[in-house]
N, C-alpha and C positions, 0 to 999 in steps of 0.2 A: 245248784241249790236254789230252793226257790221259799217265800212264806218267812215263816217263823226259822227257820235252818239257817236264813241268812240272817236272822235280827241276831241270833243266837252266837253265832261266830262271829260276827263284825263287835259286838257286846265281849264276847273273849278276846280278841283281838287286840279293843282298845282298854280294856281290864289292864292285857300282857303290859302294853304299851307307858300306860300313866304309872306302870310301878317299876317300869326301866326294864322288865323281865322279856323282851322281846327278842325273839329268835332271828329277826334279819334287823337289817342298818340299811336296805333303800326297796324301793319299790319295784323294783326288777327283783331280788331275792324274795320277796314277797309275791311276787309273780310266777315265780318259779318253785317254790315251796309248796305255793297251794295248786299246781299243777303237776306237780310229784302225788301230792297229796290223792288228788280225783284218779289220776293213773291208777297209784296201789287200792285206790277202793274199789277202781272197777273194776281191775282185774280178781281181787278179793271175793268180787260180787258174782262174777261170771263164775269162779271155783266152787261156791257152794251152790250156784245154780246147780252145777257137776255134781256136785255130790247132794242133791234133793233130786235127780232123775237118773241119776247111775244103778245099774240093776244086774242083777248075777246071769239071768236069761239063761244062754246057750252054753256060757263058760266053765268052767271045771271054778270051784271054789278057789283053791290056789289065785287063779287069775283073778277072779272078782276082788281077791283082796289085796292084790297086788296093784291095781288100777287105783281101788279105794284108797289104798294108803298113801299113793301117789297124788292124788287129787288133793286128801285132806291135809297133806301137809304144807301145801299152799293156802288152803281154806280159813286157817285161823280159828276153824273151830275144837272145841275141849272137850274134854270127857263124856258129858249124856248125852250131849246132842248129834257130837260125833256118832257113839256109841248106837243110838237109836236110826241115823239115816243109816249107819252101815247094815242092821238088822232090817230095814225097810226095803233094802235094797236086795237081800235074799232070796232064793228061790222060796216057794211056796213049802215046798216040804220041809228045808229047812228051818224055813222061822216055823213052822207047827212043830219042829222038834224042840226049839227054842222055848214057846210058849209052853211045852208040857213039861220043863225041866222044873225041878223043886226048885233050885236056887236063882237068885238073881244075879246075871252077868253081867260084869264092869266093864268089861276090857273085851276091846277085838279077840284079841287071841282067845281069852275063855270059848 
């Protein structure tokens, strides 16, 4: 964290702290909190990497979305956004089938 992201947290932090609301009691749990913390976001961060370059290519459909669904349930991410990288992620033919459908699709499986 660098800038404004660290004024930002240290500002929460001592917010938590002055109203007794504080998740650790010494400076090692606070050490270790906030490096739990950076682990789950990087790894967070590398999943949706995954899933903004994951692509159906060579794979039978079945597989694409079995990979997809695998990926995004790590990702964190929710309904459009999910919904759009996995359409981005389609063969060519397919999202033109997509694209010429009347309806609008919500969900993977549609």
């Amino acid at each position: 964290m660098q800038g404004e992201m660290v004024e930002a947290w240290k500002d929460n932090l001592l917010n938590k702290l002055s109203k007794g609301k504080s998740e650790v009691e010494t400076a090692e749990e606070l050490f270790s909190k906030t490096r739990n913390k950076f682990e789950e976001t990087a790894e967070e961060k590398r999943k949706v990497e995954q899933l903004r370059t994951i692509e159906q290519r060579g794979r039978t459909y079945n597989e694409y979305v079995q990979e997809f669904k695998k990926i995004a349930r790590e990702s964190r991410y929710k309904k459009q956004p999910l919904i759009e990288e996995f359409k981005r992620g389609l063969s060519r033919r397919i999202r033109r089938k997509l694209v010429e459908a009347k309806s609008s699709l919500c969900t993977i499986e549609e």
